[in-house]
C-alpha positions as CSV (number, residue, x, y, z in Angstrom):
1,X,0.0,0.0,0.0
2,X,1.2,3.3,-1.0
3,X,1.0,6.6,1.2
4,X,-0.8,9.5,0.0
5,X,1.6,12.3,0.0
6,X,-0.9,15.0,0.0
7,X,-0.5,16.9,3.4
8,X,-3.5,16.2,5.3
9,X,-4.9,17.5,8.5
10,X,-4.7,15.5,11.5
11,X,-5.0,15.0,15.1
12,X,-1.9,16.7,17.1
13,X,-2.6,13.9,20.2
14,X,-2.9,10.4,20.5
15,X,-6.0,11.3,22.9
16,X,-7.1,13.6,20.7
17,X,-7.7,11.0,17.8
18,X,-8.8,8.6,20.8
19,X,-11.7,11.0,22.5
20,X,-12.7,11.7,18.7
21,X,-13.2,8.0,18.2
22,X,-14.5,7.0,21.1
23,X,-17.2,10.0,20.3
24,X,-18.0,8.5,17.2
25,X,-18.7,5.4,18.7
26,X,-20.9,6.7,22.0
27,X,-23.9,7.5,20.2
28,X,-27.3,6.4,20.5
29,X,-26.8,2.5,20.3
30,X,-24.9,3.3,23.6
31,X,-27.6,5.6,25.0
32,X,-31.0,4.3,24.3
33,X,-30.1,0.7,22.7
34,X,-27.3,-1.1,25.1
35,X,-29.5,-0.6,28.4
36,X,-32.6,-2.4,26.7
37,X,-30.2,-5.3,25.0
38,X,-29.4,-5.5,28.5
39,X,-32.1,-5.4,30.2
40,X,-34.8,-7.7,27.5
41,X,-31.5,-10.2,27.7
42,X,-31.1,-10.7,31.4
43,X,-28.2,-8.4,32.6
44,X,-25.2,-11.0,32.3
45,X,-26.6,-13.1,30.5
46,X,-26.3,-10.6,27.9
47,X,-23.2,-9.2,28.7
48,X,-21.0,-12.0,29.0
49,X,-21.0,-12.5,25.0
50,X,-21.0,-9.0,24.3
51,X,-17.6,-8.5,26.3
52,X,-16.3,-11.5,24.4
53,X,-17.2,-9.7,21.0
54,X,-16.2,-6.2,22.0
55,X,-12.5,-7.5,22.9
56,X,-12.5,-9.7,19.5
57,X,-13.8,-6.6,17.4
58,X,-11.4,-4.5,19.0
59,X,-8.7,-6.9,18.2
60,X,-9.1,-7.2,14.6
61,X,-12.0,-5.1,12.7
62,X,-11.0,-1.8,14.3
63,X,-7.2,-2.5,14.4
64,X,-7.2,-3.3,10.9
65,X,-9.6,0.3,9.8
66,X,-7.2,2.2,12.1
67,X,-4.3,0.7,9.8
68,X,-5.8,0.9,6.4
69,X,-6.7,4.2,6.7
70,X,-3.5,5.0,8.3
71,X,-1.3,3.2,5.8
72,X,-3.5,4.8,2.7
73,X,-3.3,8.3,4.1
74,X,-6.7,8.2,2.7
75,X,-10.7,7.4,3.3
76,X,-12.6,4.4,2.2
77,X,-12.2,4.7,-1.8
78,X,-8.4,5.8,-1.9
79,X,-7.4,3.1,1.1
80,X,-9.9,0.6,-1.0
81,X,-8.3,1.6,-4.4
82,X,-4.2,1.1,-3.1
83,X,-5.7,-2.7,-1.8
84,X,-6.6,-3.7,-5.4
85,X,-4.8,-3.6,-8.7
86,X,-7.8,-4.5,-11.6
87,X,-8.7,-1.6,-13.1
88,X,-12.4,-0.2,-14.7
89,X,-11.3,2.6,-16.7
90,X,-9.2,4.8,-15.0
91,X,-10.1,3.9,-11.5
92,X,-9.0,0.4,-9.5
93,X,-12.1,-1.9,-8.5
94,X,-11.8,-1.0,-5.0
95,X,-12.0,2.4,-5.8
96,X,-15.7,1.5,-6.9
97,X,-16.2,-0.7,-3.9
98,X,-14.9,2.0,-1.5
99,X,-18.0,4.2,-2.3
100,X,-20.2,1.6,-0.8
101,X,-19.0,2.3,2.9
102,X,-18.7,6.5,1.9
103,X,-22.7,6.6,1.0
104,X,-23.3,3.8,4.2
105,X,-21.9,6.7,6.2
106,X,-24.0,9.7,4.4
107,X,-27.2,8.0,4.7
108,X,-26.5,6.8,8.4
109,X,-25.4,10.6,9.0
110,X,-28.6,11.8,7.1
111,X,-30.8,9.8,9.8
112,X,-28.3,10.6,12.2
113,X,-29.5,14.5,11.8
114,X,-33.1,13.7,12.3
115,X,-32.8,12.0,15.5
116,X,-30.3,15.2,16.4
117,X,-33.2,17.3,16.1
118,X,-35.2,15.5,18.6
119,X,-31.9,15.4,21.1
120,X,-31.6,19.3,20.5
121,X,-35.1,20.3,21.2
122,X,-35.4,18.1,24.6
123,X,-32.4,19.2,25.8
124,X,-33.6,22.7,25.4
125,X,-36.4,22.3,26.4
126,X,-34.6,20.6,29.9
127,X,-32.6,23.8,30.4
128,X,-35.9,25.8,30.2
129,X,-37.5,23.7,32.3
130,X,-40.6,23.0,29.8
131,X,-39.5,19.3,29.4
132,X,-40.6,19.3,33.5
133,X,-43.4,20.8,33.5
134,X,-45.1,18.3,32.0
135,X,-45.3,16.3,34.5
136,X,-45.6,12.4,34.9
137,X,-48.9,12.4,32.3
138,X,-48.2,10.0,29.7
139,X,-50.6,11.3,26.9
140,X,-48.8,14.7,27.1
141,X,-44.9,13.5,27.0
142,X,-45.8,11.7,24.1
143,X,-47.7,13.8,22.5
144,X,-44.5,15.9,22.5
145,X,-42.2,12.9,20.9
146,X,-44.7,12.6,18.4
147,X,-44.8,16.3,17.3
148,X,-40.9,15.8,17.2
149,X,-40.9,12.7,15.0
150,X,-44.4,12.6,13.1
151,X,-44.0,9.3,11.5
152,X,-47.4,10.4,9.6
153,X,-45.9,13.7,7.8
154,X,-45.7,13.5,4.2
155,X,-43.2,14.5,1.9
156,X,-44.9,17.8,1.4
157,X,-45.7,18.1,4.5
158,X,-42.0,17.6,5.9
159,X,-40.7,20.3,3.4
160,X,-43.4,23.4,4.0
161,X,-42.8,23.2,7.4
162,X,-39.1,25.4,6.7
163,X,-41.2,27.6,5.4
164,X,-43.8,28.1,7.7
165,X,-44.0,30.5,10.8
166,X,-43.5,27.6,13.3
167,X,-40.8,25.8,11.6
168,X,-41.7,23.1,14.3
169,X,-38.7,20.2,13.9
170,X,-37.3,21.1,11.1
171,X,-35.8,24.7,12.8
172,X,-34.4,21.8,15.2
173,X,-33.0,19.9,12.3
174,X,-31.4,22.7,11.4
175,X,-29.8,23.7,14.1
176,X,-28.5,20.7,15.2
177,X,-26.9,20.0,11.9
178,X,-25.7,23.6,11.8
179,X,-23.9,23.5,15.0
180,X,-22.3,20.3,13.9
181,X,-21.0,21.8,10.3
182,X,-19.7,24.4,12.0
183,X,-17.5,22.1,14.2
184,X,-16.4,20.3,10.6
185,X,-15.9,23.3,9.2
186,X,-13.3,24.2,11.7
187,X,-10.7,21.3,11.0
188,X,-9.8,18.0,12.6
189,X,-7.4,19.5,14.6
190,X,-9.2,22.3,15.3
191,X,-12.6,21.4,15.5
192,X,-13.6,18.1,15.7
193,X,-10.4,17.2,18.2
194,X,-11.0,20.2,20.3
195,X,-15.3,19.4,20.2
196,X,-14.7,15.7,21.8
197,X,-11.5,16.8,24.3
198,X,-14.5,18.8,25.9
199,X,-17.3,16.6,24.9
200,X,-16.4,13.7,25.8
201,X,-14.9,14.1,29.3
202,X,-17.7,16.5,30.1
203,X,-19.7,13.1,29.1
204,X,-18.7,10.9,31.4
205,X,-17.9,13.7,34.3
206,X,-21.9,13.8,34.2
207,X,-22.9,10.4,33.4
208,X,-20.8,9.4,37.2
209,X,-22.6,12.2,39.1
210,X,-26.2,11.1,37.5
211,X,-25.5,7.5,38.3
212,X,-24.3,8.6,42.0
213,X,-27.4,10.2,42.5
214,X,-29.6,7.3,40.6
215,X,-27.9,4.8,43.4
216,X,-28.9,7.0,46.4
217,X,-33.1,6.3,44.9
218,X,-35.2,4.2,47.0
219,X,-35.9,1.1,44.6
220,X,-33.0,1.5,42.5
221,X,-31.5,-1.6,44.4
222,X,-33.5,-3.5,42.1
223,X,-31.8,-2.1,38.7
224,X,-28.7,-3.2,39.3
225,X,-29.8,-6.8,41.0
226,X,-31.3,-7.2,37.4
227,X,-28.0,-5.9,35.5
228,X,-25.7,-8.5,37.5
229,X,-28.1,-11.4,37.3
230,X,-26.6,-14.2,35.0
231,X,-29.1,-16.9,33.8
232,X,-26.7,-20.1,32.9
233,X,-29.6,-21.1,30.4
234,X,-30.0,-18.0,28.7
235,X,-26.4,-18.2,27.4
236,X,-28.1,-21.4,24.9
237,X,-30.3,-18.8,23.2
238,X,-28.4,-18.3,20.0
239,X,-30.4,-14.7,20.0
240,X,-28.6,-13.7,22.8
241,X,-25.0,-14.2,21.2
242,X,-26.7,-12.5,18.1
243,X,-27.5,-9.8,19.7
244,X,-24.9,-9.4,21.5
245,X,-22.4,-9.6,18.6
246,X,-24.5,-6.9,16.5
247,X,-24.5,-4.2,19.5
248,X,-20.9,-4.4,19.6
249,X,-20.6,-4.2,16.2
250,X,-21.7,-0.9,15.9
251,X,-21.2,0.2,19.7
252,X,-17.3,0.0,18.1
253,X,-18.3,2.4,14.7
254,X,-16.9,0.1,13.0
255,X,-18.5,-0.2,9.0
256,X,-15.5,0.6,7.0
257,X,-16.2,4.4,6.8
258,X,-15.4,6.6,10.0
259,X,-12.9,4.2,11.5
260,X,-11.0,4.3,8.6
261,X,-11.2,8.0,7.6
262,X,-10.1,9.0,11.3
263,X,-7.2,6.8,10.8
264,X,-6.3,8.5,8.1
265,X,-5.6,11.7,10.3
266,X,-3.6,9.7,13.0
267,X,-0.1,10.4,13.1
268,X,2.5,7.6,12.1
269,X,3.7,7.5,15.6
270,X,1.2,6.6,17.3
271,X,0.8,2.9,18.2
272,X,-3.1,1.4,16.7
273,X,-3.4,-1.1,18.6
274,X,-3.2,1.2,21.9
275,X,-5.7,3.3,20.7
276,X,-8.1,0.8,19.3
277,X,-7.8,-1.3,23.2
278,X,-8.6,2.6,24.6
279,X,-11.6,3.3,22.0
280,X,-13.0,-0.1,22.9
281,X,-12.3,0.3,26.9
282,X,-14.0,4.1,27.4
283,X,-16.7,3.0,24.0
284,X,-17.8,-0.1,26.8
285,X,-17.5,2.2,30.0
286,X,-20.1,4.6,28.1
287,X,-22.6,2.0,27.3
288,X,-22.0,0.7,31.0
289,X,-22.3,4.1,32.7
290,X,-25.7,4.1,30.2
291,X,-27.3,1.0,31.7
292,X,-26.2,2.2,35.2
293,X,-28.5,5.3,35.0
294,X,-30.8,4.0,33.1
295,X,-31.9,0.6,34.3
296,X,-31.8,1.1,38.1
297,X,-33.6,5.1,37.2
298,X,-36.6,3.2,35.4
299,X,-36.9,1.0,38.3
300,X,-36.8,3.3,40.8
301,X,-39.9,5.0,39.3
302,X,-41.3,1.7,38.5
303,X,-41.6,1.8,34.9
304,X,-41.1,-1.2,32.9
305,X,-37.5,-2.2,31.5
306,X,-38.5,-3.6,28.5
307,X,-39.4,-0.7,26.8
308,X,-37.0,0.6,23.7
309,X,-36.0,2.2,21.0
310,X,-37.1,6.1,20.8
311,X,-39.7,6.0,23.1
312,X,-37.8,5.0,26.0
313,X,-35.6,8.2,25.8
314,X,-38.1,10.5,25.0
315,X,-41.0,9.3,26.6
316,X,-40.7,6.7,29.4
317,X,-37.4,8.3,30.7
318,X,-38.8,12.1,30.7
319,X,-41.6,10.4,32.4
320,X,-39.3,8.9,35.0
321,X,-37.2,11.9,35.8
322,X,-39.9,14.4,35.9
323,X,-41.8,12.0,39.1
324,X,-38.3,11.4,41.1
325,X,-37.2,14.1,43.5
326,X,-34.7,16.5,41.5
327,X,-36.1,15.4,38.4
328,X,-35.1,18.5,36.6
329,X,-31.5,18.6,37.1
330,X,-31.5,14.8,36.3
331,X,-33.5,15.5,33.0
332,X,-31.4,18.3,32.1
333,X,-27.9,16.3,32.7
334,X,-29.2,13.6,30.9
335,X,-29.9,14.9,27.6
336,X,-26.9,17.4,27.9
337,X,-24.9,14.1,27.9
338,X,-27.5,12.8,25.2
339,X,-26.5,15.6,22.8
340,X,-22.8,15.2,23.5
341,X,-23.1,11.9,22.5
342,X,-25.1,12.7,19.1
343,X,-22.9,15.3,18.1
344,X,-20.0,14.1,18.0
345,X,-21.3,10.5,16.1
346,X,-22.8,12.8,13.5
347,X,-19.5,14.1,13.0
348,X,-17.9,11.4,12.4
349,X,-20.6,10.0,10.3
350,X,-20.6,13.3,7.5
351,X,-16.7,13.3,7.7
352,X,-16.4,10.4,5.6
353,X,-18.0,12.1,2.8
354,X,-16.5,15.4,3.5
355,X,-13.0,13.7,3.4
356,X,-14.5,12.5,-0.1
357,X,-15.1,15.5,-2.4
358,X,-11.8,16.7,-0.3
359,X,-9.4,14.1,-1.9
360,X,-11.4,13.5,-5.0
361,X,-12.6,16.7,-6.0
362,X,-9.8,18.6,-4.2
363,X,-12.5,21.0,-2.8
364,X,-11.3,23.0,0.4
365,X,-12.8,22.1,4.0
366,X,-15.3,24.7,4.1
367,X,-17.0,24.1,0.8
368,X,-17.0,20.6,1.4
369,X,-18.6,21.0,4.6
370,X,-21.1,22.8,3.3
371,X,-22.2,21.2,0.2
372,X,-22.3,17.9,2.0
373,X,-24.0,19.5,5.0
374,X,-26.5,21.2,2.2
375,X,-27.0,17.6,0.2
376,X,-27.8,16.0,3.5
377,X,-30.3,18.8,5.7
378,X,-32.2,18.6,2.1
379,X,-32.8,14.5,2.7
380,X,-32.8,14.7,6.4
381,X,-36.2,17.2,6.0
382,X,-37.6,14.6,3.0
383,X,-37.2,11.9,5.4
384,X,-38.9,13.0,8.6
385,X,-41.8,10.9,8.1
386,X,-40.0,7.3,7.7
387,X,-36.8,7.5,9.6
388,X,-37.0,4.7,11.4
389,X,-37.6,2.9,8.4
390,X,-34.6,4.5,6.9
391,X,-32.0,4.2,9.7
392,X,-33.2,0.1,9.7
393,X,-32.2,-0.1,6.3
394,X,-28.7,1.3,6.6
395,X,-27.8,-0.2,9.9
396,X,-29.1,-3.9,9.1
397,X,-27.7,-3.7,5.2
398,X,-25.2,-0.6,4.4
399,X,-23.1,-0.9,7.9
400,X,-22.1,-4.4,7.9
401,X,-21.7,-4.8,4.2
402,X,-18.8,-1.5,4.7
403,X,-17.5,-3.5,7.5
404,X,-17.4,-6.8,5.6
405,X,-15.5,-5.4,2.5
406,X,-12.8,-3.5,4.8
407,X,-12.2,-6.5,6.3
408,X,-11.6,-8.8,3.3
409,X,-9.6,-5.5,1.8
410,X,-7.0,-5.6,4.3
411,X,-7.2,-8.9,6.0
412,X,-7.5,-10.8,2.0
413,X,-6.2,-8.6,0.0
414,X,-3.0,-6.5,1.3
415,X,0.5,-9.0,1.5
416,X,1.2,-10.1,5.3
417,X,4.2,-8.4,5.4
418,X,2.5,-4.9,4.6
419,X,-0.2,-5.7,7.0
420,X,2.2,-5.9,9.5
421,X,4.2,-2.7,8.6
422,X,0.6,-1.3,8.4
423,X,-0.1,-2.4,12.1
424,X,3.1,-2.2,13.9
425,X,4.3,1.1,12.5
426,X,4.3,3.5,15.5
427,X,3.8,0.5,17.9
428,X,5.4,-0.3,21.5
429,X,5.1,-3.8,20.9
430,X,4.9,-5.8,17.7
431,X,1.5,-7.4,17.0
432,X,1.2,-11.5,17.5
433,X,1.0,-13.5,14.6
434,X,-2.5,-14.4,15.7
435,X,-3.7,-10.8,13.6
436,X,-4.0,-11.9,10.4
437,X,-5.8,-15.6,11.0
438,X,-7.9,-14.0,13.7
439,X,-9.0,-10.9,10.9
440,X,-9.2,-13.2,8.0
441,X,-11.6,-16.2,9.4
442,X,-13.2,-14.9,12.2
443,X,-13.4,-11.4,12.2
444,X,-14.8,-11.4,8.4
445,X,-17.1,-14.3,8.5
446,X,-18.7,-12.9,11.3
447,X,-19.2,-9.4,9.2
448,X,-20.8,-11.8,6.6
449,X,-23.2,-13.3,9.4
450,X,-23.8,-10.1,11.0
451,X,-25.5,-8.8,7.3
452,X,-27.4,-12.0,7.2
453,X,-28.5,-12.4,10.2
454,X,-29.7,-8.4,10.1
455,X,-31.7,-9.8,7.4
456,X,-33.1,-12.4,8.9
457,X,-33.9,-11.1,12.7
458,X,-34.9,-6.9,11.3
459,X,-31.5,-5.4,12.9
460,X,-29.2,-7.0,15.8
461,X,-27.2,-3.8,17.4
């Protein structure tokens, strides 16, 4: 693999590059997905397999994206084109190929700054105090959600509302996605690396305190009996292993898009295989933290801990805070870490793209920011009605198939010796031997079953 000897920008610390990753990978799967694959799974029982898959994942499919990227000095389609020498025209096959990954990442993104709209208008409406006043009544909290994400609006419907004198959650759309650009827009250096060295600590400063004052509840003794209970039997439900496996999956960001286009950035002198063992460490701490607030805070108002996807954030949990003594401050630290979380995944997610019309185009940062940023409000509004529908899609389908041809890129199709150079470049200690088998026959097959099985079970992370 050759380097790409255009200068790029690029982290200027090894946590730098580490809190931006790790904020790509604390997003909403962390937040509002982990605590209910916990919970639905039996506590343990569920995370026993998903720690096993988390350390595996981390040991090969985000090693290897660190490296490729790295080793490319490029995103998905230059890093894809250097892995393959058959040519279509003027461009290698996996120059083709690595556009799969690059539009995985735009449409994820483009849902990505729907459910950023929601985040930003509860978590102002949390430092007003509006999100409190409403009270514990059930018909009026969701009545709220369902202003925010009308599943029933049509096309034209989505679309006049820019226009109209209560711009409802499209202004919040737009906001969001603003405040987001303008973080892009600044540089990786610059902005996104100086965005998560305060996000993300900020994060988890406030994620400890909530869960400190979550454990001091009366009934919140029975959240965390659940989340340590380990049912021997359950472990023999292949669902649980399937589930488990897909939450990692994407808890780790890892779909042959941001991974790789954040390696690109890291300096050669920083050792991958550190970082990736970091990323995965803090990424499963998050998701942890998650279930320790949230699991032992729906108990303690007695709600039930079954209940996912959107609705448990934005409608059983603000019904939760709002009836438990200092319900505002919780509600407002909550979705101040909510919108941490989302901004800095939706970063990542448009920076794949960005990095695109950048090294293909040779378009400066700014106008790339804002044509992709442009390109991608424009959808976002259009698909206000059916994002749910869309995010399915490109999580079960887009995602794993990225991931999947990453993996056989560098694992199948680089030579061993440059894998290693790739890998150990920067490095304290030389990577095992065990790398490339452990890549090659586990790590990609398990890609393969992850997109089939997504297919078979409607999403599994």
């Amino acid at each position: 693999m050759g380097n790409n000897e255009q200068k790029r920008d690029g982290f200027n610390s090894k946590w730098g590059f580490i809190l931006a990753c790790i904020g790509s990978a604390v997003g909403m799967g962390n937040i509002w997905r982990f605590p209910i694959m916990v919970s639905v799974y039996g506590g343990l029982t569920f995370l026993l397999p998903y720690f096993i898959f988390v350390f595996l994942i981390a040991s090969s499919g985000v090693i290897g994206e660190f490296s490729l990227g790295r080793a490319a000095g490029a995103g998905p389609i230059g890093a894809f084109g250097q892995c393959t020498e058959m040519r279509l025209g003027k461009k290698t096959l996996g120059e083709y190929i690595g556009a799969i990954p690059v539009l995985g990442s735009m449409a994820l993104a483009i849902g990505y700054t729907v459910v950023i709209s929601w985040i930003f208008k509860y978590a102002f409406m949390a430092i007003n105090g509006s999100l409190y006043a409403m009270g514990t009544d059930m018909n009026v909290i969701g009545g709220t959600f369902g202003a925010a994400a009308p599943e029933s609006a049509s096309l034209g419907e989505s679309i006049s509302t820019v226009f109209s004198g209560a711009a409802g959650n499209t202004m919040w759309l737009i906001i969001g996605l603003a405040v987001s650009l303008v973080i892009m827009a600044m540089g990786i250096a610059g902005g996104i690396e100086k965005a998560n060295k305060i996000m993300m600590p900020a994060l988890f400063f406030l994620f400890v305190a909530l869960g400190i004052y979550i454990f001091t509840l009366p009934g919140a003794s029975e959240g965390y009996k659940y989340i340590f209970t380990l049912n021997p039997a359950g472990l023999l439900n292949p669902k649980v292993w399937i589930f488990a496996f897909g939450q990692a999956f994407f808890s780790l960001s890892v779909a042959g898009n941001g991974s790789v286009i954040y390696g690109s950035y890291l300096p050669k002198n920083e050792d991958i295989v550190s970082s990736a063992r970091n990323v995965a460490v803090f990424d499963t701490m998050a998701a942890l933290l998650a279930a320790f607030v949230i699991i032992p805070a729906m108990a303690a108002g007695g709600a039930e801990l079954s209940s996912g996807g959107p609705g448990l954030m934005f409608v059983y949990l603000v019904n939760v805070f709002n009836g438990m003594p200092g319900g505002r401050f919780v509600g407002l630290v909550f979705f101040i870490c909510v919108l941490f979380a989302g901004v800095s995944s939706i970063v990542n997610l448009y920076e794949a793209p960005v990095a695109t019309l950048q090294e293909k185009l040779n378009m400066k940062r700014i106008p790339a920011v804002l044509s992709i940023g442009v390109v991608g409000c424009i959808i976002a509004i259009c698909i206000q009605g059916i994002t749910s529908q869309w995010m399915d899609v490109v999580s079960i389908y887009i995602c794993p198939l990225g991931a999947m041809l990453a993996g056989i890129m560098f694992f199948w199709l680089v030579k061993e010796e440059k894998i290693f150079e790739a890998v150990n470049e920067g490095a304290v200690k030389p990577i095992g031997k065990w790398f490339i088998p452990l890549g090659k026959y586990i790590y990609v097959p398990l890609a393969l079953i992850a997109l089939i099985a997504g297919a078979f079970f409607g999403g599994i992370g």
